[in-house]
KEMI-719982 format. One record per atom (N, C-alpha, C): x, y, z. Coordinates in steps of 0.001 Angstrom, whole numbers, padded with zeros to 6 digits, always signed. Atoms other than C-alpha are relative to their C-alpha. Example, Ala and Ser with C-alpha at 12.3 -4.5 7.8 and 13.67 -1.06 7.14 Angstrom:
BEGIN
+000890-001190+000000 +012300-004500+007800 +000900+001200+000000 -000820-001190-000060 +013670-001060+007140 -000770+001090+000730 
***
This chain:
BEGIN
+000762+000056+001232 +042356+137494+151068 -000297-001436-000420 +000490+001925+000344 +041163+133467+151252 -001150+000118-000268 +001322-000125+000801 +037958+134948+150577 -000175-000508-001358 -000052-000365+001032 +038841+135812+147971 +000191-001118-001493 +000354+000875+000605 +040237+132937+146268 -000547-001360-000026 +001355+001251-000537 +037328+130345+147840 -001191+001002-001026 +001071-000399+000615 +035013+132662+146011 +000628+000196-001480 -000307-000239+001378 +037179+132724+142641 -000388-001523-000482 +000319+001668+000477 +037100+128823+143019 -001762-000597-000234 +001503-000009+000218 +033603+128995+143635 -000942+000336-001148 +000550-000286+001473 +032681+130832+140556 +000395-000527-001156 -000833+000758+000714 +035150+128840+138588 -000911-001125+000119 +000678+001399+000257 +032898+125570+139198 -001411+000744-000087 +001209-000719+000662 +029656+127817+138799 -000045+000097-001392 +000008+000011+001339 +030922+128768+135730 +000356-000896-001070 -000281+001228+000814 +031688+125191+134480 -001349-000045-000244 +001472+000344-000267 +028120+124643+135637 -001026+000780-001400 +000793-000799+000486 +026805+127423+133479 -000232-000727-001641 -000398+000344+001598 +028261+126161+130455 -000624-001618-000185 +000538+001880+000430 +027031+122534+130810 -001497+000345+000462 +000987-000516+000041 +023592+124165+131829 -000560+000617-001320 +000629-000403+001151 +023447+125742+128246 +000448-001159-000948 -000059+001352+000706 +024677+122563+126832 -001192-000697+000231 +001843+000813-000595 +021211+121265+128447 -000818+000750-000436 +000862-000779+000776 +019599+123777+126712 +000412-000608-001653 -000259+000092+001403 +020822+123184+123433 -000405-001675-000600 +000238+001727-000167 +020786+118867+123851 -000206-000557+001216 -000044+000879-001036 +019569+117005+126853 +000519-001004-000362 -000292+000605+000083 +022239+114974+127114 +000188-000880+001332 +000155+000546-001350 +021225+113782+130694 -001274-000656-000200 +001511+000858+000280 +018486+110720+131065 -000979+000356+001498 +000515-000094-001488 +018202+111716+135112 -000204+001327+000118 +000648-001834-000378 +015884+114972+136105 +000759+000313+001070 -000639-000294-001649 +017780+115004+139495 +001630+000482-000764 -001086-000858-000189 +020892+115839+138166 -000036+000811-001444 +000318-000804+001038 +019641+117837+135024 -000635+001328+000517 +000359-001420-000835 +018179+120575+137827 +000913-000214+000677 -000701-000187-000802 +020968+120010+139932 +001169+001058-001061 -000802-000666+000827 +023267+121289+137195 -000557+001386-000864 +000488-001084+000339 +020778+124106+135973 -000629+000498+001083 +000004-000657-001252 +020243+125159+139432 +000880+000494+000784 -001280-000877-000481 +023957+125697+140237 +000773+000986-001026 +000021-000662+000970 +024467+127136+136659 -000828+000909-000265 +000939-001237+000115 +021975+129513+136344 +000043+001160+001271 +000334-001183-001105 +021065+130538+139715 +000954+000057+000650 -001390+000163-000503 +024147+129988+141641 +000539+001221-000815 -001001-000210+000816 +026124+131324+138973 -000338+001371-000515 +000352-001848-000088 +023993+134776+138251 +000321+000455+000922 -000601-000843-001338 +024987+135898+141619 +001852-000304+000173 -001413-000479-000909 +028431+134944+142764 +001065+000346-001542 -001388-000360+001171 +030359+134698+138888 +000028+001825-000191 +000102-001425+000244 +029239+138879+138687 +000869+000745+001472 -000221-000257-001295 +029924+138926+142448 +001835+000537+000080 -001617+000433+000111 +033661+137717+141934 +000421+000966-000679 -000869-000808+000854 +034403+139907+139173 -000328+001134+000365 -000208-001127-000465 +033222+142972+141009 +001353+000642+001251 -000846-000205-000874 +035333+141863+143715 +001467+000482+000024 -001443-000077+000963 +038258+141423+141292 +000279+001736-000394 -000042-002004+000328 +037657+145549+140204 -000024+000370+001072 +000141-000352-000993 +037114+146548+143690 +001760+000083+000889 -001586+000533-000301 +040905+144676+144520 +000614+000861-001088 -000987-000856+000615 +042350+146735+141838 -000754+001227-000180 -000032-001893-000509 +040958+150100+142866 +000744+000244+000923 -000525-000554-001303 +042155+149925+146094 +002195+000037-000021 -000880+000524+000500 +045450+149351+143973 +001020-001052+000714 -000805+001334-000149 +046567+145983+144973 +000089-000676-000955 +000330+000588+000750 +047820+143340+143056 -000592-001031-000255 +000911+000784-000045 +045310+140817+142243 +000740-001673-000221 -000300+000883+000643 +047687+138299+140909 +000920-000126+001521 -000949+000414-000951 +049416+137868+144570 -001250-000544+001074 +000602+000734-000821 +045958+136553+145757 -000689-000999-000486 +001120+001060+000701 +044532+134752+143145 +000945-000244-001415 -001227-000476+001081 +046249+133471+140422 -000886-000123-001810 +000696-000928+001508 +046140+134497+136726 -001114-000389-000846 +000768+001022+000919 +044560+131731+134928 -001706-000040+000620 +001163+000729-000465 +041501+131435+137643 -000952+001348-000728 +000580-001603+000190 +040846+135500+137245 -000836+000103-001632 +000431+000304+001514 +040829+134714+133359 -001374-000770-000443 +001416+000978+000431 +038654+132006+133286 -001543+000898+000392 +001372-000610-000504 +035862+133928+135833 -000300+001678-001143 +000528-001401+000461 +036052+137263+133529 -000735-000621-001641 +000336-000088+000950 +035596+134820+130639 -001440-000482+000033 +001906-000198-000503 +032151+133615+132130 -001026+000755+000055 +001104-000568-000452 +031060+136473+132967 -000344+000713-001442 +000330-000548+001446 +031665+137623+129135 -001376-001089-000376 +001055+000494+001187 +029517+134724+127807 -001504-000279+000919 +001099+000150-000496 +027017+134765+130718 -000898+001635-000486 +000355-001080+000467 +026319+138423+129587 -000220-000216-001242 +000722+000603+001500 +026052+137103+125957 -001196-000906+000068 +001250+000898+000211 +023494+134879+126748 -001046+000501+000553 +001377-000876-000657 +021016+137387+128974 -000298+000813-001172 +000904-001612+000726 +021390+139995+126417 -000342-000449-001966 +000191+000304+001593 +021485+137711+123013 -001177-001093+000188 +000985+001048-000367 +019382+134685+123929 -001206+000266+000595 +001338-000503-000854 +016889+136381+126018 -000565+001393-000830 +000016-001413+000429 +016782+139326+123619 -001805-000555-000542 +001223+000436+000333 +012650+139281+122563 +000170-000027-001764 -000184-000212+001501 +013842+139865+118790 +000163-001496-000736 -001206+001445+000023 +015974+136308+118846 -001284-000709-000567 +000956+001070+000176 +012664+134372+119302 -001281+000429-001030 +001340-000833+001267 +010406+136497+116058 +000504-000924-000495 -000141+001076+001547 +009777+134435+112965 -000046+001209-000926 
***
């Protein structure tokens, strides 16, 4: 299971990414375009696929009832489920067509 946690670590720096990607939404606080798409290109798009990826994988590992915490450990699992909470807050609140009415 090294998949497993190479792809928790993986979504773990995706999901740093994501969050300093909506920090670039909110303030460009970057003066260089090269790494202002580099960081909303591994945050966004990156990060819609494997952070959902991971946490299916994570439910998938505890159907087959194993324990998850003897391949990955607790804190990483935490962090990726809490991404995928606020990446789901931001498709369905931020993108909502209501958000952007006057």
């Amino acid at each position: 299971m090294r998949w497993l946690l190479f792809l928790s670590r993986l979504a773990f720096i995706c999901g740093i990414f994501f969050l300093l990607s909506i920090s670039l939404l909110i303030r460009n606080w970057t003066n260089d375009e090269a790494i202002s798409s580099t960081i909303i290109i591994i945050g966004y798009f990156i990060g819609l696929i494997i952070v959902p990826l991971v946490n299916i994988c994570y439910l998938a590992v505890l159907l087959v009832r194993r324990k998850l915490s003897a391949y990955v450990p607790v804190w990483l699992v935490t962090a990726n489920i809490f991404f995928l909470v606020i990446l789901i807050l931001y498709i369905f609140y931020f993108n909502d067509p209501y958000y952007h009415q006057k």
